[in-house]
C-alpha positions in Angstrom: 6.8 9.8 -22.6 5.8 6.5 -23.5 2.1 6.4 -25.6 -0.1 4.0 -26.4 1.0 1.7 -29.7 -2.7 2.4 -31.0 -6.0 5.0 -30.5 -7.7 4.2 -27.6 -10.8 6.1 -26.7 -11.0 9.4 -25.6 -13.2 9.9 -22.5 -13.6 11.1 -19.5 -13.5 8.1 -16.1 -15.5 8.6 -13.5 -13.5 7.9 -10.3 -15.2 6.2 -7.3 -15.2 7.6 -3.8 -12.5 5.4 -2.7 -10.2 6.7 -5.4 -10.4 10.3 -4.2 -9.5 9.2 -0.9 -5.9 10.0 -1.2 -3.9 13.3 -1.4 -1.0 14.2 -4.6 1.2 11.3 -4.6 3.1 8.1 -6.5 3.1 4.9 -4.3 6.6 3.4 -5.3 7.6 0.0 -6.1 10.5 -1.4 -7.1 11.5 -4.6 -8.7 15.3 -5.6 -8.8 16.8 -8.4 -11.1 19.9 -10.2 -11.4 22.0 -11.2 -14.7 22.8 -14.9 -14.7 24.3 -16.6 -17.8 21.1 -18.0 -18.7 19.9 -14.6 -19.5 20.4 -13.0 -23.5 22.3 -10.2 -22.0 22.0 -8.0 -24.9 18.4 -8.0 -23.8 19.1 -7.5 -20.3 16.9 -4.1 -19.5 16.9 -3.1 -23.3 15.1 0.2 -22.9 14.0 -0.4 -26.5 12.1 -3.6 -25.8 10.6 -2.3 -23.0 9.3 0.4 -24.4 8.1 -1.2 -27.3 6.2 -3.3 -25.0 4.8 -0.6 -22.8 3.1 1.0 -25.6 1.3 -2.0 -26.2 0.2 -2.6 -22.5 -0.8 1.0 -22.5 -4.1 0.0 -25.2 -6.0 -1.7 -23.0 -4.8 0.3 -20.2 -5.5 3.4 -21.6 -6.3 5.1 -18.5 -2.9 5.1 -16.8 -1.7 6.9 -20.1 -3.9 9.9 -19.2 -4.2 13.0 -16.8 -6.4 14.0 -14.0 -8.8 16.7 -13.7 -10.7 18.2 -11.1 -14.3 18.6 -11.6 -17.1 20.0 -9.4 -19.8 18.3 -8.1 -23.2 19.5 -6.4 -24.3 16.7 -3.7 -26.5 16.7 -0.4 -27.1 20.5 -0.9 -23.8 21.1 1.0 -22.6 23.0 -2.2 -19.9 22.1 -4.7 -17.0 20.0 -3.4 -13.8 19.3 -5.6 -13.6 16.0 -7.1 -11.0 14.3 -9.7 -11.7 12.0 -12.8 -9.3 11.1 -15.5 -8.8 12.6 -18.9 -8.1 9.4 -21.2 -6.1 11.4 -23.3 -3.1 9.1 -24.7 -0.9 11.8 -23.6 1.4 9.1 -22.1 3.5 7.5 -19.3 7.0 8.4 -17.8 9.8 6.4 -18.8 13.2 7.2 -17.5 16.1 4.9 -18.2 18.7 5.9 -16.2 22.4 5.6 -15.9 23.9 3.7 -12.5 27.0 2.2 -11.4 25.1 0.4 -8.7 24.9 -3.2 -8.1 22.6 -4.7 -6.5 24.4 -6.0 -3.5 24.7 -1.9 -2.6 20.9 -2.5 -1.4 21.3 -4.2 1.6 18.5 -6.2 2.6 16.2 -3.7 0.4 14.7 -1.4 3.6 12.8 1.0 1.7 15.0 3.9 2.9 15.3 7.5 1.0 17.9 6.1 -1.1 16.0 3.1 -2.9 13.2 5.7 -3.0 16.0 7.3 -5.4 15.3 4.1 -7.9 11.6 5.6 -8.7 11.2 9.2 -10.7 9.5 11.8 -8.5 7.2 14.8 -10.3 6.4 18.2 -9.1 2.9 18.4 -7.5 3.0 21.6 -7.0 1.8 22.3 -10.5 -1.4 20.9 -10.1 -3.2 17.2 -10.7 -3.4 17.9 -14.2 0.1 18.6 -14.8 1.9 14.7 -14.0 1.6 11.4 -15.3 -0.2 8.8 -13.3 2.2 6.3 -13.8 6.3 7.2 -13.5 8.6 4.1 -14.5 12.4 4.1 -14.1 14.6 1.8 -15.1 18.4 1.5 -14.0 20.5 -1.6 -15.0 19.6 -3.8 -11.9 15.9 -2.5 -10.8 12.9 -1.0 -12.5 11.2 1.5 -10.2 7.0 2.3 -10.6 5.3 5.4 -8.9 1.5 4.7 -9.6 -0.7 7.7 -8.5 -2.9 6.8 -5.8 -6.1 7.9 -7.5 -5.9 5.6 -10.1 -4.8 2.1 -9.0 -4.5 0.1 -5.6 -2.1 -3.0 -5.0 -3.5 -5.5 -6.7 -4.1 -3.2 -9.8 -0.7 -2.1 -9.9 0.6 -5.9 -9.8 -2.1 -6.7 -12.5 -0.5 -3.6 -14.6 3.1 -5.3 -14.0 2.2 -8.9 -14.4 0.6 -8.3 -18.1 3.6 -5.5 -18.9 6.5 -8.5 -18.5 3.9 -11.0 -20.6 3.5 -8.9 -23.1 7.3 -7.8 -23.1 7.8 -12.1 -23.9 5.7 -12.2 -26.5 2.8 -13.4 -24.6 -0.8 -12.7 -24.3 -2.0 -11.0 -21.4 -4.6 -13.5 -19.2 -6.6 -10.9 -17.4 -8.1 -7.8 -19.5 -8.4 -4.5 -17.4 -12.0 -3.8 -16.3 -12.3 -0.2 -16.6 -15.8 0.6 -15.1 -15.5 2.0 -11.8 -19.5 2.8 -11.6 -19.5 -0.2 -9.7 -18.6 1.1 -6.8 -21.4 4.4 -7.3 -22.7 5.1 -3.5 -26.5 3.8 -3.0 -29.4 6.3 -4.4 -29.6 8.3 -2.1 -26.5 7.4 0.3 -27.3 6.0 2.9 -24.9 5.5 5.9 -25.6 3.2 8.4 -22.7 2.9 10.8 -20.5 5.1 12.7 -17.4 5.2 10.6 -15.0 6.0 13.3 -11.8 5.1 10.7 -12.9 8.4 8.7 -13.1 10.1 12.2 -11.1 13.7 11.7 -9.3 12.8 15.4 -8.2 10.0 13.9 -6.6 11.6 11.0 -5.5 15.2 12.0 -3.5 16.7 14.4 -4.5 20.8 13.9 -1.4 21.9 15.2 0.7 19.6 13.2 2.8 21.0 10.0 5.0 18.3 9.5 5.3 16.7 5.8 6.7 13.8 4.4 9.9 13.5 5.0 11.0 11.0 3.1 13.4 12.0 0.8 14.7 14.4 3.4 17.8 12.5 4.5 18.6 15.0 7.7 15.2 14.5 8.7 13.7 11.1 7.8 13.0 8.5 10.1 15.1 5.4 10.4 13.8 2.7 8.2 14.8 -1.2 9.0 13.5 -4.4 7.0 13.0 -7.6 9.5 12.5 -11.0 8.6 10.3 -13.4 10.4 10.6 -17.0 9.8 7.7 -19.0 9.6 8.8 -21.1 13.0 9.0 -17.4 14.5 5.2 -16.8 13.1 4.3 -20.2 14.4 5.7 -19.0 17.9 4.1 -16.0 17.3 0.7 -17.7 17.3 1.0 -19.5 19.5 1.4 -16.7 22.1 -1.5 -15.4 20.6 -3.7 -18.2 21.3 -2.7 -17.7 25.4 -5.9 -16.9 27.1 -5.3 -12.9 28.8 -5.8 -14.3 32.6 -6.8 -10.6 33.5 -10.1 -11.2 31.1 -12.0 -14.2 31.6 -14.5 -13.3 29.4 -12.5 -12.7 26.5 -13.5 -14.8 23.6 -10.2 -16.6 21.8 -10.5 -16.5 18.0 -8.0 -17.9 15.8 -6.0 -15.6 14.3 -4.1 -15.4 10.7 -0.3 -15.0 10.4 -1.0 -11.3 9.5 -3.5 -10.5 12.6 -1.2 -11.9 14.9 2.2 -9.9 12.9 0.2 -7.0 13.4 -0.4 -7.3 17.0 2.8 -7.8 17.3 4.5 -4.6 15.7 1.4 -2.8 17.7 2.6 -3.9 21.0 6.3 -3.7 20.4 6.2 -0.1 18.5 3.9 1.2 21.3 6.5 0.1 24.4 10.1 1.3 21.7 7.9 4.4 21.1 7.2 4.5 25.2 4.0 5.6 24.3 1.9 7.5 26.7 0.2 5.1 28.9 -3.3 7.0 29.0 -3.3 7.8 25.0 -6.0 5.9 22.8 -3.9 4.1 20.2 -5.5 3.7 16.9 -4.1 0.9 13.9 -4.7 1.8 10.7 -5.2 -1.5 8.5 -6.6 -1.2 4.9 -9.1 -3.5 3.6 -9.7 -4.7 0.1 -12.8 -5.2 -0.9 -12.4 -7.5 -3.9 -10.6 -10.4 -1.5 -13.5 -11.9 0.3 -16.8 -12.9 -0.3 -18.6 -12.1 2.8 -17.3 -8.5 1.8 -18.5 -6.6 -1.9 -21.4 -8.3 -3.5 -21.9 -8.8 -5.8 -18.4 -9.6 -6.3 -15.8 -7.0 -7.8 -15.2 -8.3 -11.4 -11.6 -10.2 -11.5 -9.3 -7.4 -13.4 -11.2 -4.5 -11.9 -8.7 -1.7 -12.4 -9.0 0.8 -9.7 -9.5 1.4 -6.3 -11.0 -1.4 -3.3 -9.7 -0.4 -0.3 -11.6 0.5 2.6 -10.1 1.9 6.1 -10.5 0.4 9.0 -9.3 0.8 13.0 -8.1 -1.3 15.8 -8.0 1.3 19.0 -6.9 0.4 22.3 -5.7 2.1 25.2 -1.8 2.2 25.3 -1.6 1.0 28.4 -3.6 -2.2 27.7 -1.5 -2.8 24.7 1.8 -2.8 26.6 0.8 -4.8 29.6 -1.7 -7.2 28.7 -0.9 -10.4 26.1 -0.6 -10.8 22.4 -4.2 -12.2 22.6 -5.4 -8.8 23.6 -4.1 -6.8 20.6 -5.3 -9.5 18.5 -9.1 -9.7 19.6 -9.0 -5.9 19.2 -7.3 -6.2 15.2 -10.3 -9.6 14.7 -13.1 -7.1 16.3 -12.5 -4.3 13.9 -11.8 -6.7 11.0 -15.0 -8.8 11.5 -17.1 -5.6 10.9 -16.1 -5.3 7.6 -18.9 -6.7 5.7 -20.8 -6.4 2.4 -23.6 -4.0 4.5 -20.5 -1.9 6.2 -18.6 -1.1 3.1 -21.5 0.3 0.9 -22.4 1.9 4.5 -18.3 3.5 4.0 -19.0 4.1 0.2 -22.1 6.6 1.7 -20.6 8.2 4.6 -18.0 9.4 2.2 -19.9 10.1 -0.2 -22.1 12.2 1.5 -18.4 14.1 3.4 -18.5 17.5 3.3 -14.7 17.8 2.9 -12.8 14.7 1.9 -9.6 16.4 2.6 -9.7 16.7 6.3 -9.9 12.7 6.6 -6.8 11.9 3.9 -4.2 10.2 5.7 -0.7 12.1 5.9 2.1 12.1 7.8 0.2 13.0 11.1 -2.2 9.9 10.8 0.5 7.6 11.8 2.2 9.8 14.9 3.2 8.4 18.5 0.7 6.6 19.7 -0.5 5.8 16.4 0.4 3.2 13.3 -0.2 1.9 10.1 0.3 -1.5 8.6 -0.1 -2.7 4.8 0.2 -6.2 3.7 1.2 -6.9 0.0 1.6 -11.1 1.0 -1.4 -11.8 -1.1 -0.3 -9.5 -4.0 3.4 -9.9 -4.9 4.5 -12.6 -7.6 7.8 -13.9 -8.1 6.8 -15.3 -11.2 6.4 -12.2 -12.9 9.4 -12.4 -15.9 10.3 -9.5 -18.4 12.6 -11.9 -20.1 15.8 -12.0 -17.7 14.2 -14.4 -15.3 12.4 -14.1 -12.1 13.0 -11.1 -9.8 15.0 -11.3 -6.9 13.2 -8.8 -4.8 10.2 -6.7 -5.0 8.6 -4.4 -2.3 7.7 -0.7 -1.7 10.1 1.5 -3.0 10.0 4.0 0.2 8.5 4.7 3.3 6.4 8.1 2.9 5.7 8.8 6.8 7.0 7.6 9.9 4.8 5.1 11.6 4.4 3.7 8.9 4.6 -0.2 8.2 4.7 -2.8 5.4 4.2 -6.5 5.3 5.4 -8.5 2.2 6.4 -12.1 1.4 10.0 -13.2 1.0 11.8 -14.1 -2.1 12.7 -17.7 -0.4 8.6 -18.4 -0.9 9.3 -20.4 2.1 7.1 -19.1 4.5 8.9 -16.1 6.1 7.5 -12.7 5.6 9.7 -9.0 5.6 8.5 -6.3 7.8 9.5 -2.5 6.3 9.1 0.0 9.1 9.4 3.4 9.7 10.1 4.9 13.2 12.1 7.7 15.0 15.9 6.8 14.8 15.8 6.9 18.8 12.7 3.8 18.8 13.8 1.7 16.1 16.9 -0.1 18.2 14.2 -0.7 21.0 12.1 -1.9 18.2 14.4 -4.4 16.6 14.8 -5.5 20.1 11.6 -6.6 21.1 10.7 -7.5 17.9 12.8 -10.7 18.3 12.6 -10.9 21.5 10.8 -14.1 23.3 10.9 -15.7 19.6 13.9 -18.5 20.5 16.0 -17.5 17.2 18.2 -14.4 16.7 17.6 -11.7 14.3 16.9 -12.8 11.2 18.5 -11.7 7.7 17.6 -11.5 3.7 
């Protein structure tokens, strides 16, 4: 375990709503490097720099050195329900440095696949919240894998934790100090919802008869995971379609649609038709929302450096039927309508609702949320940095170490920083060669590589 360099304080946090919202788990991410001559390589992933420098990032991060505990809470006379905060208790972070014989052209193109998941530490959660750390770091001679428990950061936290670790690690000065107060995001006194949050609808979430698990690092079991590239002339083509008017509705209004609307609509439409959903099904997109990024959303503003957890849920459902037949356009407007919503009054509207949830747990997404006809998409575009340098020069990749659940999808930038975005997805081994398929298909170029 790696501690902090000084005493920090000893308290307990207060965790937000939003940060309860997830069950036991480590998100993993992985960063891989390459040695050039340039490079001291005596230094090259010196475990004993890196620690050094850990346990000085750790001081003003404090919190990701400690535990969780549960703690009961009495609200809306419902009775108690269970509730986590963390123990700032210095009692440290894993760091495991471990011995490979890899190189990094044994990766492939980096598809987050059960053995790149292999690159980040796993822990035990069957012990209990208090019994891990909330942040798991391995390092193996071309990559350094993080597992962040998803109580206590989200993505731009993480890449914030990352960013000021490698500064640090150079002998620099961090530029953004954490901001640790997550009261901020406290629900109104007394809550007070005032939508219909369909995303935190239990139909949406739960299937009662389902007992499957994540399957991830079960190798007989796991879904197929590919990585696809998309070329910015292929997003460009891509819009395009999007902006063609859906002939069957003449009433539909045509909005202008970002690259990552109309990628989303796209991987909607062609996992619904490799999936072959069922025609008369309601399919439901799961598309997370931060709500530091805009200003028509928090206000007043989340504080730059917030260190914790922004992101709201949010649902595009159509009928699968719709979504195979009728034009990119269509799955578009429905990803804009559901996007739109998401305003300063409907988040603190979300903050109450859950808030005022008599059981949290039945509306955590698992491996059933993203099921035939369903899916989930996450974009990291606006989070990853190529500039981020421990000392051995830029890395060459970084991305999500694994794929917990099939049905799953994620959306990052490419290392070229020329415009072309990867696509990590998880899907049935019998869907994903239909997938691939009509992924490129109608896009004028052939599949594209790394």
């Amino acid at each position: 375990m790696v501690k902090p360099s000084e005493n920090t304080p000893r308290r307990r946090l207060w965790l937000s709503v939003l940060d309860q919202m997830n069950n036991p788990s480590h998100n993993p991410v992985i960063y891989f490097f390459r040695s050039s001559p340039s490079n001291n390589n005596n230094n090259f992933f010196d475990a004993n720099i890196l620690k050094h420098s850990l346990s000085k990032v750790l001081v003003p991060f404090y919190p990701i050195a400690g535990r969780l505990r549960p703690v009961q809470v009495h609200g809306g006379g419902r009775g108690p329900h269970p509730r986590t905060e963390i123990d700032c208790n210095e009692e440290g972070v894993l760091f495991v440095t471990a011995e490979t014989t890899a190189v990094i052209d044994d990766f492939g193109d980096f598809a987050p696949t059960p053995q790149l998941r292999r690159l980040t530490p796993t822990v035990d959660y069957s012990l209990g919240i208090s019994s891990y750390p909330l942040l798991l770091i391995q390092c193996g001679g071309v990559s350094i894998g993080f597992g962040f428990d998803h109580h206590t950061v989200d993505g731009p936290s993480c890449f914030h934790f990352i960013e000021s670790w490698s500064r640090i690690t150079r002998g620099l000065k961090m530029t953004i100090l954490p901001f640790l107060d997550r009261t901020l995001l406290k629900p109104r006194n007394p809550p007070n919802p005032t939508f219909n949050h369909i995303e935190y609808h239990n139909n949406n979430h739960q299937d009662k008869n389902s007992t499957t698990t994540d399957t991830s690092n079960n190798l007989s079991n796991a879904p197929k995971v590919s990585t696809l590239k998309i070329t910015k002339e292929q997003l460009n083509t891509l819009k395009a379609k999007a902006e063609e008017k859906d002939s069957t509705n003449n009433n539909m209004m045509m909005i202008k649609a970002s690259s990552y609307v109309t990628l989303s609509a796209h991987i909607w439409k062609c996992v619904c038709l490799a999936r072959d959903s069922d025609n008369n099904k309601i399919s439901t997109l799961f598309l997370p929302v931060n709500g530091r990024f805009s200003r028509r959303l928090l206000q007043p503003k989340i504080p730059v450096g917030y260190f914790g957890k922004v992101i709201f849920a949010t649902v595009a459902m159509a009928k699968v039927s719709d979504l195979k037949t009728k034009p990119l356009s269509y799955a578009v407007n429905c990803i804009n309508g559901s996007v739109k919503r998401m305003d300063n009054d409907y988040l603190l509207s979300s903050i109450d609702y859950l808030e005022l949830h008599p059981n949290l747990s039945s509306i955590r997404r698992g491996a059933q949320t993203y099921r035939n006809p369903n899916l989930g998409i996450t974009s990291w575009v606006r989070l990853i940095n190529y500039e981020v340098d421990f000392g051995w020069g830029q890395p060459i990749y970084i991305g999500p170490g694994g794929i917990m659940y099939e049905g799953k999808s994620y959306v990052i930038p490419c290392p070229t920083n020329d415009g072309s975005l990867l696509v990590g997805i998880a899907l049935q081994p019998q869907h994903m060669k239909m997938f691939e398929k009509l992924f490129y298909q109608n896009l004028n170029i052939i599949r594209s590589t790394l």
